[in-house]
VEXDREN-2710 file (C-alpha; in Angstrom, 1 decimal):
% VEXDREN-2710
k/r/px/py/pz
1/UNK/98.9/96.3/89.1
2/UNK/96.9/99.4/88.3
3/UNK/93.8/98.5/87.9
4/UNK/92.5/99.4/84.2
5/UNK/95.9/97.8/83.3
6/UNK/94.1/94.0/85.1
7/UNK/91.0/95.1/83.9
8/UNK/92.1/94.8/80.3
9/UNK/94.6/92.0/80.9
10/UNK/91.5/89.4/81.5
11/UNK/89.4/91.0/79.0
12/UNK/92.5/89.7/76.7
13/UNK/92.3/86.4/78.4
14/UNK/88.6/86.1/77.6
15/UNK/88.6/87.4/73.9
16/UNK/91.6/84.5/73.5
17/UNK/94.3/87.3/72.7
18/UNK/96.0/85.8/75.5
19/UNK/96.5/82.5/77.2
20/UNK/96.5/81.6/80.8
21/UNK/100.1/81.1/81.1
22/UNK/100.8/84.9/80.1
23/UNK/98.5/86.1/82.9
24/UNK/99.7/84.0/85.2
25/UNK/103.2/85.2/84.3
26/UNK/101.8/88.4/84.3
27/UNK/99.9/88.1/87.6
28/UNK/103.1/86.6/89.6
29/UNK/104.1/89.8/91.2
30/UNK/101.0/90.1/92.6
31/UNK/99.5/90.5/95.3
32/UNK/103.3/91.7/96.5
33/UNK/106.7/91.6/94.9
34/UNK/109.5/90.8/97.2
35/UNK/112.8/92.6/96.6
36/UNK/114.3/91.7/100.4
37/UNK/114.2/95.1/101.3
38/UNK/110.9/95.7/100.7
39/UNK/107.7/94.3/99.7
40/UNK/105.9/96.2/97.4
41/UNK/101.9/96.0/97.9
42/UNK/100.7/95.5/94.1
43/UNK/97.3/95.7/95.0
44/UNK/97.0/99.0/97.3
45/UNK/95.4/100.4/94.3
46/UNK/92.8/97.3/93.9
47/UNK/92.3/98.1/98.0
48/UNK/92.4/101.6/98.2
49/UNK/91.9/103.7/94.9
50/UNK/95.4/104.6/94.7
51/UNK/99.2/102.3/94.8
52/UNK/101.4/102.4/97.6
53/UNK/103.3/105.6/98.2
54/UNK/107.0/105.5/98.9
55/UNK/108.5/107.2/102.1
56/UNK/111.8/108.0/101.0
57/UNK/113.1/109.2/104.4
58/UNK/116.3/106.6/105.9
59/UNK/116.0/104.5/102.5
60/UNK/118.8/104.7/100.1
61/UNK/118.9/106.2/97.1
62/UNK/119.2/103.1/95.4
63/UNK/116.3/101.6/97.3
64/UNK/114.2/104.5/96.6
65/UNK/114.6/104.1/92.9
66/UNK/114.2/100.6/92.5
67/UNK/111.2/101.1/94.4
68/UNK/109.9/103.7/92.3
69/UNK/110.5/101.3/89.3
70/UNK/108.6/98.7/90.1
71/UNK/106.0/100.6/90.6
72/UNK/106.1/102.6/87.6
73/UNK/106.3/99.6/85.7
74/UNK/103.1/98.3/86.5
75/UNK/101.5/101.2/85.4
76/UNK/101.0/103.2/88.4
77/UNK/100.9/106.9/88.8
78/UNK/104.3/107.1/91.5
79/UNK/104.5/109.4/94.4
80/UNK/107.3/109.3/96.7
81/UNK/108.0/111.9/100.0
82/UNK/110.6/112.9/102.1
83/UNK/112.7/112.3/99.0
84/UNK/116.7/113.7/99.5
85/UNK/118.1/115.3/96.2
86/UNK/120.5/112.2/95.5
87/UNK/117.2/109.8/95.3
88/UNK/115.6/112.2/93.1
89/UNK/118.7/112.2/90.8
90/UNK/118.9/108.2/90.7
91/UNK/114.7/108.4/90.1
92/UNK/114.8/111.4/87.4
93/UNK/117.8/109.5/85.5
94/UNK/115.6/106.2/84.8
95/UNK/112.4/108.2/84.5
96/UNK/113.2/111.7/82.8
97/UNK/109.5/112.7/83.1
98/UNK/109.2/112.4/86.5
99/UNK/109.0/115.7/88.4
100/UNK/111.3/116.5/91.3
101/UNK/109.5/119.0/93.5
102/UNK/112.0/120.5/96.0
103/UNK/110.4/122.4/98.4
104/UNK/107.9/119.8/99.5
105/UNK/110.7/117.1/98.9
106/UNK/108.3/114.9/96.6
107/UNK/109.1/112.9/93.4
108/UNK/106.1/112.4/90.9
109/UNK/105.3/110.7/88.2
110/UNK/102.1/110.6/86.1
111/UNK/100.9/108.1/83.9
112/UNK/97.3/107.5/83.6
113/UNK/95.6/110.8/82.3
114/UNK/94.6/113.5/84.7
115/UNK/90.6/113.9/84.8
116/UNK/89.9/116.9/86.8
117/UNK/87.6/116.0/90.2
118/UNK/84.1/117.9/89.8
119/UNK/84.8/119.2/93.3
120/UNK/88.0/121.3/94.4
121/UNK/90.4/120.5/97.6
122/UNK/91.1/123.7/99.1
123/UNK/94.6/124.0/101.0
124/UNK/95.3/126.8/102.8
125/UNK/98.5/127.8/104.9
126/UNK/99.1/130.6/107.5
127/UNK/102.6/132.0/106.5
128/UNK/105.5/131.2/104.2
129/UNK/107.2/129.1/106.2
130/UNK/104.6/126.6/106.2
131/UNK/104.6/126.3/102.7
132/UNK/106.8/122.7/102.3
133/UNK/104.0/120.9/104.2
134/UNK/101.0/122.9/102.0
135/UNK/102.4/122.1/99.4
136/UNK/103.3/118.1/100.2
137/UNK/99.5/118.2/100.7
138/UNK/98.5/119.7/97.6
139/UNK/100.4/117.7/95.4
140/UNK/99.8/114.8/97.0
141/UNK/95.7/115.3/96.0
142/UNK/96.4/116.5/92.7
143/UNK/98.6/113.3/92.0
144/UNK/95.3/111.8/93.5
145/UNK/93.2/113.1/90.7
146/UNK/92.1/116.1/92.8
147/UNK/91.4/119.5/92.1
148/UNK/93.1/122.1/94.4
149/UNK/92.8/125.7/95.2
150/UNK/96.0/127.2/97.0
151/UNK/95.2/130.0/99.2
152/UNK/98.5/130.9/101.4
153/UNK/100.3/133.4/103.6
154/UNK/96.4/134.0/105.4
155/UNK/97.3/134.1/108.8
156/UNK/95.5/135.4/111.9
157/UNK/98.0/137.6/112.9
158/UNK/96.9/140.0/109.5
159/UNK/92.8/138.1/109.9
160/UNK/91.9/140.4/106.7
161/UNK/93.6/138.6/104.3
162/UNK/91.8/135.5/105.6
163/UNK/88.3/136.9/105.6
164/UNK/89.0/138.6/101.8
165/UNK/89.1/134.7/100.4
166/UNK/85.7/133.8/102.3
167/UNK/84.0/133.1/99.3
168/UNK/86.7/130.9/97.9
169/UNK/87.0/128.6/101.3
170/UNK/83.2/128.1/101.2
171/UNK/83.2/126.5/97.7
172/UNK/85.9/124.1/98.9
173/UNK/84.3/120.4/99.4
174/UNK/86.9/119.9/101.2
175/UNK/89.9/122.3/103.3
176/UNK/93.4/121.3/104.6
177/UNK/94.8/124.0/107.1
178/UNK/98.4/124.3/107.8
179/UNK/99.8/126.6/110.6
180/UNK/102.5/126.5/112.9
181/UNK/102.9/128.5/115.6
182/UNK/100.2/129.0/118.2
183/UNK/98.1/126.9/115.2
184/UNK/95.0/128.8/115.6
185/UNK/94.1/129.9/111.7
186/UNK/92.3/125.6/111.4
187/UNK/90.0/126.5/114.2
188/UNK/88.9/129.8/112.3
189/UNK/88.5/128.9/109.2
190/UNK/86.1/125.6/109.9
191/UNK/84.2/128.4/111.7
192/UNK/83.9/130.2/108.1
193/UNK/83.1/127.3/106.4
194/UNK/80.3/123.7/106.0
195/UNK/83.0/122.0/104.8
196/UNK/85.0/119.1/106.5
197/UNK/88.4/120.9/107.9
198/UNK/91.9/119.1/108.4
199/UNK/94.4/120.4/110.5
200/UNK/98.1/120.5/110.0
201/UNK/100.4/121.5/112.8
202/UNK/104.0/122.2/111.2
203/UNK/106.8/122.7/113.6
204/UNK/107.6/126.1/112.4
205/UNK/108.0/128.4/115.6
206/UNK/110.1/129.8/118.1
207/UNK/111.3/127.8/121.5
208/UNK/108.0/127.4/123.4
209/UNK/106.3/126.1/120.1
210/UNK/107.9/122.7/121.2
211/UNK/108.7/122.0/117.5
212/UNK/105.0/121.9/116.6
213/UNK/103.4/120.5/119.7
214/UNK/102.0/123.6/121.0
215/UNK/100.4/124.0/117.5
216/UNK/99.5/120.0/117.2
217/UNK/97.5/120.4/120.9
218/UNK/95.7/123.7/120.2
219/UNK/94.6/121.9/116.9
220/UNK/93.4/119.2/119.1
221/UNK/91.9/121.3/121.7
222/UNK/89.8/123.5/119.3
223/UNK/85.9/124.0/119.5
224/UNK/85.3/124.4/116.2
225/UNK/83.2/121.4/114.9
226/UNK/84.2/119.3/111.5
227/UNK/88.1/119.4/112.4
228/UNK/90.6/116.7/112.3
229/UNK/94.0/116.9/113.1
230/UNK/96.8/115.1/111.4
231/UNK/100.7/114.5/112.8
232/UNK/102.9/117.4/113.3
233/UNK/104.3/118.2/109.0
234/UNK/102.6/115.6/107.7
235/UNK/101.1/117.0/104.5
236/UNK/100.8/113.9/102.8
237/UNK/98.5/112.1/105.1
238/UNK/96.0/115.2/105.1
239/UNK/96.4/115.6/101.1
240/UNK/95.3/111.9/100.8
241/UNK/92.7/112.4/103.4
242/UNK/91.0/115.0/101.7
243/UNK/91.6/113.5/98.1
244/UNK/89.5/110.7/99.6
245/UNK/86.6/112.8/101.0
246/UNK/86.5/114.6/97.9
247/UNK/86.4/111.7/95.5
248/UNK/83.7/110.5/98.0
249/UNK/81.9/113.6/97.9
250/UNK/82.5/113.6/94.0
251/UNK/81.2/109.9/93.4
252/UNK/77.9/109.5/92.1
253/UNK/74.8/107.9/94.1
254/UNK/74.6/104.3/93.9
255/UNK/71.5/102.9/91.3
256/UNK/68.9/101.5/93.1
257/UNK/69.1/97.9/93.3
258/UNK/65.9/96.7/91.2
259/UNK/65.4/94.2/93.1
260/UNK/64.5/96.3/96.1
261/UNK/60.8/97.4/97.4
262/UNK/57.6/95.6/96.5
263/UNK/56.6/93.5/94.0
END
């Protein structure tokens, strides 16, 4: 259940709008619904800041769907990835204003009001190419609540174009970097930049790139400081990596507890 949606469900319980037997009817999906082929995990967004995300890769479309719609009905904002165009149909004709984007193979849908993070996520991609895993990563923040900057096609092979958006990579809190490749353009730009850095290796290359593993192990191997490295493609997991640091980044300092220091 999202929670402002549970936030406001016992505040009705406690001004008596409500009785206990409607929450608990409310509540009995929670903390995972069971539909035999899966088990949706109601309270990811209780855990974790955001609801479960659906991998839509060897599901069916019908699976995908009903998926989607359990989620959506409890109020979350939906993301699902590695979503094939007949899932996307089945999705889009139950929720018309969910948004199929293609190229990254996502299905979104929002429903709590965008606020704009203070800070901006920064995703940056050496050519073309790589674009389907940029942009899996860039929508997957913004569906986060993040604030992104696209800066693409800036790889080393033409350095200049890189070095002309210096200024723009430095106000980043946080950068993804996608190559493919020999997957050099992460190491230079956490050499450009104070911010935290994640790596993308995409398998985009000829023979000896070993569908992205050259790329993946000269990520690994680099000697810039402040890089990680995520999977071979996978855009979504450094999206909601750096949606994470920059919410972090983003959050206010605790208040001081009064009760601390001397009396």
């Amino acid at each position: 259940m999202d929670p402002d949606r549970l936030k406001g469900l016992l505040e009705q319980l406690a001004g008596g709008s409500v009785d206990v037997e409607a929450v608990m009817k409310r509540l009995q999906s929670l903390p995972f619904e069971n539909l035999e082929f899966a088990r949706i995990d109601h309270h990811r967004a209780l855990r974790c800041g955001f609801p479960e995300v659906i991998f839509g890769q060897g599901k069916t479309p019908g699976q995908v769907a009903e998926i989607f719609a359990r989620l959506a009905e409890a109020g979350h904002d939906v993301l699902a990835t590695r979503v094939e165009p007949a899932a996307a149909a089945r999705v889009l004709e139950r929720f018309p204003n969910a948004t199929h984007h293609e190229l990254p193979r996502l299905v979104t849908l929002r429903q709590r009001p965008a606020v704009a993070s203070p800070g901006f996520i920064g995703i940056v991609c050496a050519g073309t190419s790589d674009l389907p895993v940029a942009e899996e990563a860039r929508l997957t923040a913004e569906i986060m609540g993040q604030r992104t900057q696209a800066i693409y096609d800036v790889g080393v092979a033409g350095l200049h174009r890189l070095l002309s958006q210096s200024a723009e990579l430095q106000k980043a809190r946080v950068l993804v970097v996608v190559a493919g490749m020999e997957g050099a353009l992460p190491s230079v730009v956490a050499g450009l930049v104070a911010a935290p850095v994640i790596a993308v290796p995409t398998s985009v290359g000829y023979g000896a790139s070993f569908g992205g593993l050259a790329a993946l192990l000269a990520m690994l191997n680099s000697c810039a400081a402040g890089l990680s490295v995520v999977n071979i493609d996978n855009g979504f997991s450094a999206g909601y990596q750096a949606a994470l640091i920059n919410r972090l980044a983003s959050a206010p300092p605790d208040a001081p507890d009064p009760d601390d220091g001397e009396s």
